[in-house]
N, C-alpha and C positions, 0 to 999 in steps of 0.2 A: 537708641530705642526709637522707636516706630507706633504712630497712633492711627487708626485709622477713625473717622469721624462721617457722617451719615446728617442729613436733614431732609428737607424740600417739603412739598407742596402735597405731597401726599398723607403724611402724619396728621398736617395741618386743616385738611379738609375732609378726614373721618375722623378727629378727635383725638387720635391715637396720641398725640401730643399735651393731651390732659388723660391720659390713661389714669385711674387711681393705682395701678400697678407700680408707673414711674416712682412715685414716692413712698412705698412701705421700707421701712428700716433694714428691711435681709436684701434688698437691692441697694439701697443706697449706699450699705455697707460693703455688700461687694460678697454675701454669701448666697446670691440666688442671681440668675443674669438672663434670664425671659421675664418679658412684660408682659408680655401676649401675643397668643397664636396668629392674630391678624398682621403681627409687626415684621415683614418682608420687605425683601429688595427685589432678590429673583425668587417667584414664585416655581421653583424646581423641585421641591417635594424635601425639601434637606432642610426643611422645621424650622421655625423663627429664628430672626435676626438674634443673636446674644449680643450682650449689651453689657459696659462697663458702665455698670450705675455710679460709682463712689466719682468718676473722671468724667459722667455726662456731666456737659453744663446745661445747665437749668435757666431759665429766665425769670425773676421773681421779683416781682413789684419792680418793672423796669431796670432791675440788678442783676447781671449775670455771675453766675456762683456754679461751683462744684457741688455736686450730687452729695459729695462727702460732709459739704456741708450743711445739710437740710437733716441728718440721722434726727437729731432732737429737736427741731424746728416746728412749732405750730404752722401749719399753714393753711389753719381752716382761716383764716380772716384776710388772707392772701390771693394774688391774682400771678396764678405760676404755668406755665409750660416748658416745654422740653426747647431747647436751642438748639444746643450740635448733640447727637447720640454720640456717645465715644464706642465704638465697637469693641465685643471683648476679643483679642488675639492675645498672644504670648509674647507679644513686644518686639518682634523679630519681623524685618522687612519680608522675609517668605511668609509668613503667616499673613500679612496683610495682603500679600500679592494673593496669595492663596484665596482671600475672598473676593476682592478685584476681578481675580480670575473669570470668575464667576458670574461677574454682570459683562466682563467684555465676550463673555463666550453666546450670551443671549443679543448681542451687536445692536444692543439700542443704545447704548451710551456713548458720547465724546467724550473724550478722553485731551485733555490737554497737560502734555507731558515737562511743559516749560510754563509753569499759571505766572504772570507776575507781583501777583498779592495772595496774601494768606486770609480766606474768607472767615477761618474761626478766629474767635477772639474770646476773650476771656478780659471782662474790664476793655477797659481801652489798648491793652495790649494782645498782637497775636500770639496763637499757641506755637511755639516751635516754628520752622521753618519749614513751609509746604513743596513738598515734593513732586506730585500729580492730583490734580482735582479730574473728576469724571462728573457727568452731567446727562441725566436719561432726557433721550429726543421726546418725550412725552411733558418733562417738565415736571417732573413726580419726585426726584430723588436729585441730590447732588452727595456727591463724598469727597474726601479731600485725602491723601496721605501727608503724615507729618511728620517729619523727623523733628522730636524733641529733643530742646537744650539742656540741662543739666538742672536749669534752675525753671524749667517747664511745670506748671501744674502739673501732675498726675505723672510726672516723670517716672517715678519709682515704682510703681503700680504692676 
């Protein structure tokens, strides 16, 4: 199974990464998967980014945790935003090339096809085992592919 996983610089400096979208219960569950129409990679007319809420990891009071685990979490007394977006795909490496595809066709992105380290993490442990990271020349986005282990967060998903 195959994750594809989304962050950078741009979430970060219009907000988008304290969306109130990110945390309502029908996403974090995993029955609703737009946050909002601002939240893009390639601006190409083909509608927001979807988004595996229950398998985002979150950053919450200096603790990084699964989406899945905030459904019943108070977090008005909390200091929380988004980490890695976990993209929603069908868990299928063509599915995730499928949207890859799609920033390498807009040619702003480097692409490094051999990364030597796994930028997502989860706890002190990396998610899976990273296949290709891409990187937009603007400094706006990075994505990562991940082939999950069996015993991967959000493996089953």
């Amino acid at each position: 199974m195959y994750a594809l996983y989304a962050w950078g610089n741009f979430i970060q400096e219009v907000d988008l990464d304290r969306e109130p979208g990110w945390v309502t219960p029908a996403l974090l569950r995993g029955e609703h998967d737009v946050v909002s129409d601002h939240l893009l990679i390639v601006d190409d007319g083909s509608g927001p980014l979807l988004v595996d809420g229950p398998n985002t990891i979150f950053e919450v009071d200096d603790e990084l945790v699964l989406g899945s685990q905030l459904v019943d979490r108070d977090l008005s007394q909390t200091s929380w935003r988004v980490a890695y977006i976990r993209v929603a795909t069908d868990g299928t490496l063509q599915d995730a090339l499928r949207i890859t595809g799609k920033i390498e066709d807009v040619d702003d992105y480097y692409a490094d096809r051999s990364p030597q380290r796994n930028p997502v993490v989860l706890g002190q442990e990396a998610v899976g085992e990273v296949v290709t990271t891409w990187e937009d020349n603007n400094g706006q986005w990075d994505l990562a592919l991940i082939r999950l282990r069996n015993d991967s967060p959000g493996h089953s998903s």
